[in-house]
ZALUMBA-611704 format. One record per residue (C-alpha): residue in one letter; y, x, z. Coordinates in steps of 0.1 Angstrom, whole numbers, padded with zeros to 4 digits, always signed. Example, Ala and Ser with C-alpha at 12.3 -4.5 7.8 and 13.67 -1.06 7.14 Angstrom:
# ZALUMBA-611704
A-0045+0123+0078S-0011+0137+0071
END
This chain:
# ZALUMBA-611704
X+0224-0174+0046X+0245-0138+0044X+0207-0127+0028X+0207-0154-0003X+0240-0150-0014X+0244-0113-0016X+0209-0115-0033X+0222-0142-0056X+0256-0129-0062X+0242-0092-0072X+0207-0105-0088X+0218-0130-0114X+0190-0151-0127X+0167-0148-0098X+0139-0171-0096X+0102-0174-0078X+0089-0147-0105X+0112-0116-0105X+0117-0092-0138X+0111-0059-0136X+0144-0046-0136X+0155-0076-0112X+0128-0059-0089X+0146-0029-0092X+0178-0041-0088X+0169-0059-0052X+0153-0026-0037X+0190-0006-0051X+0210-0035-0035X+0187-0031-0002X+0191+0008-0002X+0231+0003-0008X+0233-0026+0020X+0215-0005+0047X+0239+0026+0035X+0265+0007+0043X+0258-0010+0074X+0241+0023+0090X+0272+0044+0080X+0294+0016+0100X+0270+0015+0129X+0272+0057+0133X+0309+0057+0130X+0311+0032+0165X+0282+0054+0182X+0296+0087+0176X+0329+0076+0189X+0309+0063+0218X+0291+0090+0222X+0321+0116+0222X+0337+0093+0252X+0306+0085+0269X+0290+0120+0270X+0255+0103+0268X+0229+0123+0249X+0212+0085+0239X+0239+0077+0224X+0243+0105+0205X+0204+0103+0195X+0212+0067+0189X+0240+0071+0164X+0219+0102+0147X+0191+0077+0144X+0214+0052+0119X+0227+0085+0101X+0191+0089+0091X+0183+0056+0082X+0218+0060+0059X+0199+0092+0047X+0168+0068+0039X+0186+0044+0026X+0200+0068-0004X+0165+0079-0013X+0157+0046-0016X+0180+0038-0039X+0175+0071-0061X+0140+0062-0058X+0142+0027-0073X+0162+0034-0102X+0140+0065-0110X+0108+0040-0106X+0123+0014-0129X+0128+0042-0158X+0108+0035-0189X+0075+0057-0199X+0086+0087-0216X+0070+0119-0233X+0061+0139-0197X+0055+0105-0179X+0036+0085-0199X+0024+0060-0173X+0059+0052-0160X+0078+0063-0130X+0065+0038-0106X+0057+0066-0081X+0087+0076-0079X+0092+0052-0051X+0062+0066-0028X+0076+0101-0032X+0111+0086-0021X+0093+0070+0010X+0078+0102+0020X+0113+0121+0022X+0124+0092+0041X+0090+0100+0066X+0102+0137+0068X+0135+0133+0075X+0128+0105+0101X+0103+0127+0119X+0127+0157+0119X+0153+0140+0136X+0124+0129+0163X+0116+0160+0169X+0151+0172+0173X+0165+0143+0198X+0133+0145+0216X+0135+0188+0226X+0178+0175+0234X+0164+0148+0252X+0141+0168+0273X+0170+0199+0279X+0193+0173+0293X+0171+0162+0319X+0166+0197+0331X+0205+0203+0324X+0221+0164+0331X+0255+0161+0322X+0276+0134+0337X+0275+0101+0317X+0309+0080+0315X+0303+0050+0303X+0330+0020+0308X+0323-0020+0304X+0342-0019+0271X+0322+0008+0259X+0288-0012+0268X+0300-0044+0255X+0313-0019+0219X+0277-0006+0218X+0259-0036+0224X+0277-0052+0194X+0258-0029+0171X+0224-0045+0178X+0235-0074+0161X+0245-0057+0128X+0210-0039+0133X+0192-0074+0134X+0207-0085+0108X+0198-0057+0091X+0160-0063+0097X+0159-0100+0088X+0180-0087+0055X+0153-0058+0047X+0120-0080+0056X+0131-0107+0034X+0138-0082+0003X+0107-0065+0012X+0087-0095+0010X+0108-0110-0028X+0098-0076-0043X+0066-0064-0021X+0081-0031-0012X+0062-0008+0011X+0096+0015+0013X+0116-0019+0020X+0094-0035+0046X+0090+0000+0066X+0128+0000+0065X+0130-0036+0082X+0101-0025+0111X+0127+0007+0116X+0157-0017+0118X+0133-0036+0144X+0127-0005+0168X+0160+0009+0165X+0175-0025+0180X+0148-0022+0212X+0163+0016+0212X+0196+0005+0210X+0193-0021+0243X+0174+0005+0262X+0206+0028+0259X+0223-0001+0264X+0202-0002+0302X+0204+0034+0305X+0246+0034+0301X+0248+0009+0328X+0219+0022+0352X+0238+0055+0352X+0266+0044+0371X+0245+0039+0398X+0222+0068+0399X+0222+0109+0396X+0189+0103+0381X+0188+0117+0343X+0181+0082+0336X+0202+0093+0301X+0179+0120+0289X+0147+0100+0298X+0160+0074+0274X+0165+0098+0250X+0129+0110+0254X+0121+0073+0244X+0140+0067+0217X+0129+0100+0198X+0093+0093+0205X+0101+0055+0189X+0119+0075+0158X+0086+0098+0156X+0063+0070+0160X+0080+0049+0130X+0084+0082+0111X+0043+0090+0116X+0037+0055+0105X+0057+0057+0072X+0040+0092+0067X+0007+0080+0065X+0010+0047+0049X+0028+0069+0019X+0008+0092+0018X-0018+0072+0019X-0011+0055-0014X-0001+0090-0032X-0037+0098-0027X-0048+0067-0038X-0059+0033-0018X-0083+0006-0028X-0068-0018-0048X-0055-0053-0034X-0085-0078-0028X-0062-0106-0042X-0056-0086-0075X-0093-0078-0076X-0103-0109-0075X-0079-0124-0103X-0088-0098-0127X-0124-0101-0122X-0121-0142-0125X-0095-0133-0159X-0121-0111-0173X-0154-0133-0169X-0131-0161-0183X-0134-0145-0214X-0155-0157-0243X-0187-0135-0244X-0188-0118-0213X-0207-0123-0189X-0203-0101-0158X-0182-0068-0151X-0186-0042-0128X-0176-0004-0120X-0138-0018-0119X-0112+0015-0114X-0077+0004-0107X-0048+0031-0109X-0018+0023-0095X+0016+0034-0109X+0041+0018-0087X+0046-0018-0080X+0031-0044-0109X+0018-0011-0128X-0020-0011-0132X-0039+0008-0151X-0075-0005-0154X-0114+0004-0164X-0141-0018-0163X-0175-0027-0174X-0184-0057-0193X-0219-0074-0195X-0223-0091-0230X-0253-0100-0253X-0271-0072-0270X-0277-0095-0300X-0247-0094-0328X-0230-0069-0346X-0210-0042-0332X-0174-0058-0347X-0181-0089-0328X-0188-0068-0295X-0155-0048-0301X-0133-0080-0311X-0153-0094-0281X-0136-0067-0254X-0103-0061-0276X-0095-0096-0270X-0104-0095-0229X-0081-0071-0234X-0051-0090-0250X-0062-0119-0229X-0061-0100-0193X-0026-0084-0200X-0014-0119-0206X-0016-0130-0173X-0018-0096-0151X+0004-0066-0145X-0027-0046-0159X-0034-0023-0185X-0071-0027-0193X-0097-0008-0212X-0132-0020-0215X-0166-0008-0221X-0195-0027-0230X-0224-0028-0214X-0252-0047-0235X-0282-0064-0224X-0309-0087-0230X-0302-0123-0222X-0324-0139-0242X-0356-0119-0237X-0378-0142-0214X-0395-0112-0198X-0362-0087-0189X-0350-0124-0176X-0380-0120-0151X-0382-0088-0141X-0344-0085-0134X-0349-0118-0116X-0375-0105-0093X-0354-0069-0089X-0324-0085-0078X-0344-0110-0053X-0357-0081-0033X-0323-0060-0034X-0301-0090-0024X-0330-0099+0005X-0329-0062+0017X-0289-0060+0014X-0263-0082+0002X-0238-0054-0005X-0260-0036-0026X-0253-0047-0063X-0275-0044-0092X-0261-0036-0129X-0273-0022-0165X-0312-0035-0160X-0336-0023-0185X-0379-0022-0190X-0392+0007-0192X-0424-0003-0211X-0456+0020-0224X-0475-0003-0253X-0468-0038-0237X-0467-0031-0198X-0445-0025-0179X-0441+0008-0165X-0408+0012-0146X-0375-0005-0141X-0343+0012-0147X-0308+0003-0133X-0274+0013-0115X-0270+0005-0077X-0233-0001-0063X-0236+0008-0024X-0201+0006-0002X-0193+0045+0010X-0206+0060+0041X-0243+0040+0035X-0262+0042+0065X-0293+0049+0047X-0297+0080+0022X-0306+0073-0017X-0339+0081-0010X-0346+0061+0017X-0333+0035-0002X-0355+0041-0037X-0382+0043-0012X-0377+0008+0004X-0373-0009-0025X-0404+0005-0043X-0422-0001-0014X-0410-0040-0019X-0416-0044-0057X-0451-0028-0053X-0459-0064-0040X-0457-0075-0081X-0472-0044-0096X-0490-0017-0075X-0478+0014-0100X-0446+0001-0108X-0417+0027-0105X-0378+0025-0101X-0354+0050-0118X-0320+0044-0099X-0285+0057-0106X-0271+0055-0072X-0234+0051-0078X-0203+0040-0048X-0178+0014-0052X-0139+0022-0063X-0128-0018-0050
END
């Protein structure tokens, strides 16, 4: 309920589809929320820390001060990502919010790597942890701001589908099991010289490095570039066939730029027969048409072919028989005859295999000669082997 209306009350106009710049606004007002409440929660752990003596604690509060830290990137990050293209950025700024995310990763895991070498000294030097039932009970009270905190971030991250948001909430998530493990080791040391202080230490900067390693690699990750979204994939493939005049697509490339920023290649399979105006009106209004109802900046090329000739009908019939019966993955594309007087002499086409094929390109020409030779003893296969981007 405390979620909706700080949403509505700083996101005017929000509804089930969100603007760009109400996007942006939602991943500022998350960054400013979890500045807030972090900075509050590090304020009541220091000063429980300074009476407590407890090195977990002190790791603890540390922890929030960094996810304060994070929570200003984020911020800077989103209103950098929602500036317009200009002259030196001319795809947009989108990225801006995967380079924010990766600070965010650094810092976390060099605070894990701090509390975790002071964890380990004060098991081998233990100082004595004072820790009253008013000082528990203060602590304690801090998980709830910190769950609150997660249920606020997880539901921003899924309005706005924020990668930077939703590691945020898992964060919020560990760092309330880190908080109630303190919370065990404040009141287990009052009844043991056991450093049971420092070992909790140890496990809380293992859980910071562990959520810092994981926003690492899912960052860089998309910096270096991931396969699109099987969802978005699939609508722009349905959007595109929709379109008057073509009939298939392949060798899709999707860049992404940041969140609902797509830039997009593709190849489209349309008649042979007509004029070339009618095949470029034919693509420049896929185009037009695609942009209307996807995030997506497309640019088509035109792949003509035959789709009246009775006898490329056949032959690319019978060629994409025996690939599909030797492997489904394998797709067939850009068919043509290649034909000495009137026979037949060779086939020509491109072959989409999936990356890391467990057979070699030769093997594969090899297999599927060996099948078609069943139609036409001498006939030959030119393939250009090429691997999927989707």
């Amino acid at each position: 309920m405390l979620t909706n209306f700080i949403l509505n009350l700083t996101v005017p106009g929000m509804g089930r589809q969100l603007t760009s710049q109400q996007r942006t606004r939602c991943g500022v007002i998350s960054g400013i929320t979890g500045i807030i409440c972090n900075v509050l929660l590090v304020i009541i752990k220091i000063t429980v820390a300074v009476f407590s003596g407890s090195i977990a604690v002190a790791a603890d509060a540390v922890n929030n001060l960094s996810d304060a830290g994070s929570g200003i990137i984020t911020v800077a990050g989103f209103r950098l990502s929602g500036r317009p293209p200009d002259a030196e950025h001319p795809f947009g700024h989108g990225r801006t919010e995967y380079v924010a995310g990766l600070v965010v990763a650094l810092l976390i895991v060099g605070l894990g790597v701090t509390f975790l070498k002071d964890s380990v000294m004060s098991i081998i030097r233990p100082a004595q942890v004072n820790a009253g039932t008013v000082t528990v009970c203060i602590f304690g009270a801090t998980v709830i701001i910190k769950c609150w905190l997660f249920f606020f971030y997880r539901k921003v991250a899924k309005l706005i589908n924020s990668d930077v948001i939703r590691a945020a909430a898992y964060d919020s998530l560990s760092d309330c099991l880190g908080t109630g493990l303190v919370i065990a080791a404040l009141i287990s040391s009052r009844y043991t010289d056991f450093p049971v202080d420092g070992c909790a230490g140890i496990i809380i900067a293992l859980m910071i490095l562990w959520a810092g390693g994981s926003v690492l690699k899912d960052t860089v990750s998309k910096l270096l570039g991931e396969p699109p979204d099987a969802d978005l994939t699939e609508k722009l493939k349905a959007a595109i066939l929709n379109c008057s005049g073509i009939d298939g697509v392949h060798d899709i490339i999707i860049h992404n730029y940041g969140e609902n920023s797509y830039y997009v290649t593709a190849h489209a399979e349309m008649s042979c027969e007509g004029d070339r105006l009618s095949a470029h009106d034919i693509l420049e209004n896929a185009e037009v048409e695609v942009a209307k109802q996807l995030p997506i900046h497309l640019l088509l090329h035109g792949d003509p072919y035959s789709k009246d000739n009775p006898e490329v009908i056949f032959w690319r019939s019978r060629m994409e028989n025996t690939v599909s019966d030797f492997d489904s993955e394998l797709k067939l594309y850009d068919f043509r005859l290649c034909k000495e007087g009137d026979k037949v002499q060779a086939l020509s086409f491109h072959l989409l295999t999936p990356h890391k094929y467990a057979m070699s390109e030769n093997e594969v020409l090899e297999e599927l000669t060996a099948r078609m030779k069943v139609y036409q003893q001498n006939i030959r296969l030119q393939i250009t082997f090429l691997k999927s981007f989707i």
